[in-house]
C-alpha positions as CSV (number, residue, x, y, z in Angstrom):
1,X,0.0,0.0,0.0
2,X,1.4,3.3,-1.2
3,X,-1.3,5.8,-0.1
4,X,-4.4,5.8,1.9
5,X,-7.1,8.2,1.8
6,X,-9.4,8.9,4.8
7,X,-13.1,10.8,4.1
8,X,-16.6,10.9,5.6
9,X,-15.7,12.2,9.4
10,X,-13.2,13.7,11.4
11,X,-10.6,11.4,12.5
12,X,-8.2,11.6,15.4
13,X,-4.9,13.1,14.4
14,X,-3.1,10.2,16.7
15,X,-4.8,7.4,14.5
16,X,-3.5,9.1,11.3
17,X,0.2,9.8,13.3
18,X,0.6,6.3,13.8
19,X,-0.5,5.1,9.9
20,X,2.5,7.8,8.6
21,X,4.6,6.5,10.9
22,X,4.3,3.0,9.3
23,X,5.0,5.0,5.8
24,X,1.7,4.6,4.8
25,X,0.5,8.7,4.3
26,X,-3.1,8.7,4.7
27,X,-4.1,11.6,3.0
28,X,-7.6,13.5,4.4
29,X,-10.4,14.0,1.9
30,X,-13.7,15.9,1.6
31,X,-17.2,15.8,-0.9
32,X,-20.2,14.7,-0.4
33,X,-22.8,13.3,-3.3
34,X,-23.8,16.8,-4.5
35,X,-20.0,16.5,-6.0
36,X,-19.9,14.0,-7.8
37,X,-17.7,12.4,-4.8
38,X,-14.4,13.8,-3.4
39,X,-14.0,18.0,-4.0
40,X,-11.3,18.5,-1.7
41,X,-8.4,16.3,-0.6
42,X,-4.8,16.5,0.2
43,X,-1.7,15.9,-1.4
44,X,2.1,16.0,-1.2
45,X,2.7,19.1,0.5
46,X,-0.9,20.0,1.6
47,X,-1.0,17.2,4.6
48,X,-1.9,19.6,7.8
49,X,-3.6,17.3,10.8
50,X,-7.1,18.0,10.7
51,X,-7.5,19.5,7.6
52,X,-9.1,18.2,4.5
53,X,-6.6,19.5,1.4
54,X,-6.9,21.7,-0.9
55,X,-10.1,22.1,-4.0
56,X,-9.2,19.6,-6.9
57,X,-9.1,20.5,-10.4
58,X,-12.2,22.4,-11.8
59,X,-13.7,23.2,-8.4
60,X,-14.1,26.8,-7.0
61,X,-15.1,27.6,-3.5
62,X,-15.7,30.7,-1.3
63,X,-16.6,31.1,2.7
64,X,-20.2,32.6,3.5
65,X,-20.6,35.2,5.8
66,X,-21.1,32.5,8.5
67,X,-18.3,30.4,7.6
68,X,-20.3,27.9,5.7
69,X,-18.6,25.9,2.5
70,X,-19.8,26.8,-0.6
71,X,-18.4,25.2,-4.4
72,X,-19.5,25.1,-7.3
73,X,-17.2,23.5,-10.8
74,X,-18.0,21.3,-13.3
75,X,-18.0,18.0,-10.9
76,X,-21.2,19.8,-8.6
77,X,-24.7,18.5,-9.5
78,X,-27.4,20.3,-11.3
79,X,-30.1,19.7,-8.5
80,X,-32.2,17.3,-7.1
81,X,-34.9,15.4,-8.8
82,X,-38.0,16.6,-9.1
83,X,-37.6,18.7,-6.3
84,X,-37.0,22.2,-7.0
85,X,-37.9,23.5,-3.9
86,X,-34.6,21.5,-2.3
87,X,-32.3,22.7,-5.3
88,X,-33.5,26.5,-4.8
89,X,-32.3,25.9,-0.9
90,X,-29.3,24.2,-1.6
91,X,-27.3,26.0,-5.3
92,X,-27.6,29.8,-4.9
93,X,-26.2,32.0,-8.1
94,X,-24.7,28.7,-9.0
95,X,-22.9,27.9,-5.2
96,X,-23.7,24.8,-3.6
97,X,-24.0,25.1,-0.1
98,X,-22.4,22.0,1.6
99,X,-23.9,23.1,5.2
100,X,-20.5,22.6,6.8
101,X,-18.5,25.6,8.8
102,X,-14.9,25.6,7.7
103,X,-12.0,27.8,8.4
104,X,-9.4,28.0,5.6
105,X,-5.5,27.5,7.3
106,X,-2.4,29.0,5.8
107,X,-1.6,27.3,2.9
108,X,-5.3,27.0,1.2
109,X,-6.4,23.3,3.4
110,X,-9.7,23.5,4.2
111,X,-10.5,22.7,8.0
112,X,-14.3,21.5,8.7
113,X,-15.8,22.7,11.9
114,X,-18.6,21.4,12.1
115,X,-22.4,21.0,10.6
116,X,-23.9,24.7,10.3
117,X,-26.9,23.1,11.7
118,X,-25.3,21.1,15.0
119,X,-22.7,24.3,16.2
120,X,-24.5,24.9,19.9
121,X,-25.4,28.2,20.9
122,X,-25.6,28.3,25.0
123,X,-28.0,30.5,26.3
124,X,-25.1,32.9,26.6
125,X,-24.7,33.2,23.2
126,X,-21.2,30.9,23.3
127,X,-21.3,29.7,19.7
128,X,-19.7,26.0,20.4
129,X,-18.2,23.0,18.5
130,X,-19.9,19.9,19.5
131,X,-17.2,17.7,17.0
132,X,-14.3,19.1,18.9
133,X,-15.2,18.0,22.1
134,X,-17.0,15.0,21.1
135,X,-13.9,13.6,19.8
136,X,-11.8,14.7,22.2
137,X,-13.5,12.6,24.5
138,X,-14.1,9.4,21.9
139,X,-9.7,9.5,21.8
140,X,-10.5,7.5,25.3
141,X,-10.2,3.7,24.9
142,X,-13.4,3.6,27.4
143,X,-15.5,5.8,25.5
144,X,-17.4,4.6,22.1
145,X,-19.5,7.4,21.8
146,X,-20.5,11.0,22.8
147,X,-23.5,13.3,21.9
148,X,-22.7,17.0,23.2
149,X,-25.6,19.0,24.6
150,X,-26.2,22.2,25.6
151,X,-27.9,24.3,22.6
152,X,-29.7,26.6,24.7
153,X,-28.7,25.4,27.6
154,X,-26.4,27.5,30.2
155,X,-23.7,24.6,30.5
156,X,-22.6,21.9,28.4
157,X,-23.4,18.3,29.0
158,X,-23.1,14.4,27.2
159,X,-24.5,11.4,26.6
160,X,-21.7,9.0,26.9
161,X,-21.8,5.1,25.6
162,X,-19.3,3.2,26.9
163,X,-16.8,0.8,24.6
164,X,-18.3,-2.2,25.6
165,X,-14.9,-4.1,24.7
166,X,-12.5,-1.9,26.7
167,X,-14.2,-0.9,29.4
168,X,-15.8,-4.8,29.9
169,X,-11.9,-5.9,30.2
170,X,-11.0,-3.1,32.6
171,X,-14.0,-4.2,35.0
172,X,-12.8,-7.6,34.9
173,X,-9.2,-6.9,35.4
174,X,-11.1,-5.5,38.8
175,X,-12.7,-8.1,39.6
176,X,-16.2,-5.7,39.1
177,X,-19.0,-8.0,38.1
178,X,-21.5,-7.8,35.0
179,X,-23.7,-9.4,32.3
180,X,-24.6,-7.0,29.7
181,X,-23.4,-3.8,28.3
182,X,-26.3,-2.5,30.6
183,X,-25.0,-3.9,33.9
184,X,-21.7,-2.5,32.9
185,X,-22.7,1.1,32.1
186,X,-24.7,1.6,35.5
187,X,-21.7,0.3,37.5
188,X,-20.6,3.1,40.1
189,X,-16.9,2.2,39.3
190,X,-17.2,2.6,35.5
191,X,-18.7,6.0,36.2
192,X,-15.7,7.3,38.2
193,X,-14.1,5.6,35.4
194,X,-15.8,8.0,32.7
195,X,-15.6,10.9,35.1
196,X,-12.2,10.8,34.9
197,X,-11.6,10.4,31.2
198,X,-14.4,13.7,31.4
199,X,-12.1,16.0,33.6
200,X,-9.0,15.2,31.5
201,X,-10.8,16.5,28.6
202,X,-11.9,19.3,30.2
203,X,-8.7,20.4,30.8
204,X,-7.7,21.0,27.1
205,X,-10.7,23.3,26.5
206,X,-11.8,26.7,28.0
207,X,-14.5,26.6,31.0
208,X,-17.7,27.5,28.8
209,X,-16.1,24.4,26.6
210,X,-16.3,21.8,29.7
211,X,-18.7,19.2,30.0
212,X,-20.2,19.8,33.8
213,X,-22.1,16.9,33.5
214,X,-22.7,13.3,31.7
215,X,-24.5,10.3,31.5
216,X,-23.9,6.7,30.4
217,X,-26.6,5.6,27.9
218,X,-27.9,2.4,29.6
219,X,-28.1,1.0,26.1
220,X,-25.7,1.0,22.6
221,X,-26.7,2.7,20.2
222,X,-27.8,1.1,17.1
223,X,-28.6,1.6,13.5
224,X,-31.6,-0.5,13.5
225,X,-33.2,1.5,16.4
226,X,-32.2,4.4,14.3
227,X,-29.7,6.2,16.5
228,X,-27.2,5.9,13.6
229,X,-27.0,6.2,10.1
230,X,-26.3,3.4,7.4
231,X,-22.2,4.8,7.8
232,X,-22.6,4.7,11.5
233,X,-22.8,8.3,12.2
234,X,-25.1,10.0,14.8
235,X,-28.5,11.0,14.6
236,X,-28.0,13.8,16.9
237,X,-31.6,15.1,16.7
238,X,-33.3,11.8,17.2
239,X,-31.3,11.1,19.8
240,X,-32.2,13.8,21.8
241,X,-35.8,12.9,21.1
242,X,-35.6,9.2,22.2
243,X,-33.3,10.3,25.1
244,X,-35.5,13.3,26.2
245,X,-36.1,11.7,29.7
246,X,-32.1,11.4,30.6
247,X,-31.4,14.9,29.2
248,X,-34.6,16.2,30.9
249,X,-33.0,14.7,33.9
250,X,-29.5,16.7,33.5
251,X,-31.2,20.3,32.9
252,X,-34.4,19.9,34.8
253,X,-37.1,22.8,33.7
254,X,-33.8,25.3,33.3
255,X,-33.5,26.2,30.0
């Protein structure tokens, strides 16, 4: 293998250290089907962790006012089918808008924020990065998943699913006792465990960043329930709906 190439969601910059380390250089890439595919991706000299390259050939792209990616070149669809209404809300004066925030680094890479439509604003008006933090706490072995809350909200909060695998072997290299991932995730000592991983996270991000408090999911979640989409990624908003009752717990009435 000569080159690798790494698209669909942010990846940890310690998973794609270790693959160039092997001398395999896994490049980042970015597009989505409205492009025909890839649209942005790096290259020899273009290779900044956490960045997704630089425009390939015969694509041209610009910021919005509120940072939101916008292309449009010869590989970008003409709109959808049968659906004008969606095309007049997605190509504007012939710009596609992607609905991701990016912020362009030295050099031309691209770096993607976020979804415009998941960045949390906190009732204070602290515009904040859910991805950021969210991976930040998935680099721990003992956590699978994390849903940031907090849109709204005067403090930031998660729903946390434990990695069933890691944190299963560290309870039995305890001698703590359980049957199921649900046994597991309500164990007192797994939630010091998480709280833990929490605070060190907390310490690499400013206090109206910090997650004050968490809860472990007492259940995985799963595609078929339809917590996750086809490529495994989160369905934030549904999840917030089908755990309204834990979240309600965290915030009580405040808003």
């Amino acid at each position: 293998m000569r080159n690798g190439f790494c698209g669909g969601a942010a990846i940890s910059s310690e998973v794609l250290l270790f693959f160039w380390t092997l001398g395999v250089p896994v490049y980042q890439i970015y597009g989505m089907t409205e492009t025909a595919g890839v649209c942005f991706a790096q290259r020899a000299g273009a290779t900044r962790l956490g960045c997704a390259g630089l425009p390939i050939e015969g694509v041209d792209y610009r910021r919005a006012d509120d940072g939101e990616l916008l292309v449009r070149g010869i590989s970008v669809f003409k709109g959808y089918l049968f659906d004008d209404a969606a095309t007049a809300r997605t190509i504007q004066n012939g710009w596609l808008g992607t609905g991701d925030v990016v912020e362009q680094e030295p050099g031309g890479e691209i770096r993607v924020v976020d979804r415009k439509k998941d960045i949390l604003i906190t009732s204070g008006g602290k515009n904040i990065t859910p991805s950021l933090i969210e991976n930040a706490l998935k680099d721990s072995s003992f956590i699978r998943e994390a849903i940031l809350l907090g849109d709204g909200r005067h403090f930031l909060a998660a729903l946390i699913q434990v990695d069933l695998d890691t944190t299963g072997k560290w309870a039995q290299e305890r001698g703590i006792a359980y049957t199921t991932y649900r046994s597991l995730a309500q164990n007192s000592k797994v939630r010091e465990l998480i709280a833990g991983e929490v605070s060190r996270v907390n310490e690499r991000f400013a206090r109206v960043e910090n997650v004050r408090k968490f809860i472990i999911l007492s259940k995985e979640l799963d595609h078929d329930d339809g917590e996750l989409t086809a490529t495994m990624k989160v369905r934030r908003r549904i999840i917030e709906m089908k755990f309204r009752e834990e979240i309600e717990s965290i915030y009580g009435n405040a808003a």
